[in-house]
Steps between C-alpha positions, in 0.01 A plus 500: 500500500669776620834294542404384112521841453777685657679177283354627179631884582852346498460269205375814289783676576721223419327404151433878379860691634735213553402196250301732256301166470355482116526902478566496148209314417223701739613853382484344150179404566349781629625737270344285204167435677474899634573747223342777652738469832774698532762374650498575867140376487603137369806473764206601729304184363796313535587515856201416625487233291830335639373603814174306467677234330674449821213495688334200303787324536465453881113493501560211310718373696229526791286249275669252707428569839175688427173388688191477293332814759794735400513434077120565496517857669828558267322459205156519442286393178192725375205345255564104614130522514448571119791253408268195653168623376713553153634147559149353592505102524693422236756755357875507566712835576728598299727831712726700336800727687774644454829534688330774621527571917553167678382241301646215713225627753184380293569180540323514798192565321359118601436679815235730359354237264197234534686181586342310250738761213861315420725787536877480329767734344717432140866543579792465316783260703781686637896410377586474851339154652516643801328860536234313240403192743489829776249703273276212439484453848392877602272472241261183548520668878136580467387203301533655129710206280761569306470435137798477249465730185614189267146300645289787573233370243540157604393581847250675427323254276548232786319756783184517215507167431406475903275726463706747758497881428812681472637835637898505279688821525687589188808751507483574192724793399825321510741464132397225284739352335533534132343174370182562760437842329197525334389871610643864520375804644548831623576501861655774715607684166681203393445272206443146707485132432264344755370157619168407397478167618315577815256657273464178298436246794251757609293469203565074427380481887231754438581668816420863682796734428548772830788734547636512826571915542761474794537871727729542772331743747802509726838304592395132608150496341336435179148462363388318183214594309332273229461635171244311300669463129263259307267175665513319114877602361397235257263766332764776488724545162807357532782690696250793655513295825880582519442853381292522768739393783732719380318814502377451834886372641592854346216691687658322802824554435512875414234550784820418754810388284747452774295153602575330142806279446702728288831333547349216253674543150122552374603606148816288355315377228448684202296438181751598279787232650226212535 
């Protein structure tokens, strides 16, 4: 790791002084979602984000040559134990995140999980065949399976149907695109259209909703802590699930904001140009 890391120094240089990688769009971002920031604060913000940026992108890289010893003292998981008696016998998981610290690290959550739990991840394929056949492979490392976005609810009918319990994380804050729009709400100071489909296989599969609050206590480590959201989203009203998710993702993200994907073009869509 320390190799990984001395890389990552050189890379940040490169993609904050020399490439300005996405600048535009981070300092946009920032600005919008911190109001009360003044300036030198946000460019603060925003080199350790490209900083830590850096940094998950050769951790991840480490996903490929990582034993299963080393991943479970990198990141830890806190309240597994309520998540199974919450689960009991016959309830499914349904885990919501962000792309909030390392996310490509929780897929080794099948580690931490009774063996008897079917563990898997909704993605989105990659444009480039081949760093999308290379992510698939770091991430069914640890067992977890990865399921397309386009037959998420398929799956997931087929595991009930044989009578296996799920554990599917959901990153849920990405754009949606305009015809999959059925929700807007206020998030980081911004007016924002969000997906609520994780929220609707939740309820149809009746399963426990838990936010995973991701913390960073220093460089190389992380630890995950389960925040129960609802164990019958089929009673809620509809959307409060989402609202939900995206309260706590802003608790999380304005706890530490340099660990959040800012260089994601989070708010291109407007109501008024729909």
């Amino acid at each position: 790791m320390k190799l990984l890391y001395f890389i990552s120094d050189i890379l940040y240089f490169l993609a904050y002084y020399v490439f300005r990688y996405r600048r535009k769009v981070v300092r946009k971002n920032l600005l919008n979602s911190f109001p009360d920031k003044d300036l030198k604060e946000i460019v603060k913000v925003e080199k350790k984000f490209y900083a830590f940026f850096c940094d998950y992108v050769v951790e991840t890289s480490k996903l490929c040559f990582i034993s299963e010893k080393e991943i479970k003292k990198r990141i830890t998981f806190d309240g597994m134990e309520q998540v199974m008696q919450t689960m009991g016998n016959d309830k499914s998981c349904v885990l919501y995140l962000g792309h909030y610290g390392n996310w490509e690290w929780v897929s080794s959550i099948p580690l931490h999980v009774n063996k008897n739990i079917h563990c898997g991840q909704i993605y989105h394929p990659l444009e480039n065949k081949m760093f999308d056949k290379l992510f698939l492979k770091m991430r069914k490392k640890f067992g977890a399976e990865n399921i397309t976005m386009k037959d998420t609810l398929r799956r997931l009918i087929t595991l009930r149907r044989e009578d296996k319990q799920f554990m599917v994380g959901f990153i849920a804050d990405q754009v949606p695109v305009w015809n999959a729009i059925r929700h807007w709400l206020n998030f980081m100071n911004q007016d924002t259209p969000v997906f609520s489909g994780t929220e609707r296989i939740a309820r149809q599969m009746q399963s426990v909703a838990y936010y995973l609050d991701i913390t960073r206590p220093k460089r190389g480590y992380y630890h995950c802590k389960f925040v129960l959201m609802t164990a019958e989203p089929q009673n809620l009203p509809e959307f409060e699930l989402t609202d939900m998710y995206f309260q706590l993702l802003e608790q999380t993200i304005k706890r530490n904001p340099q660990y959040w994907l800012w260089t994601h073009n989070r708010w291109k869509r407007q109501r008024n140009n729909g």
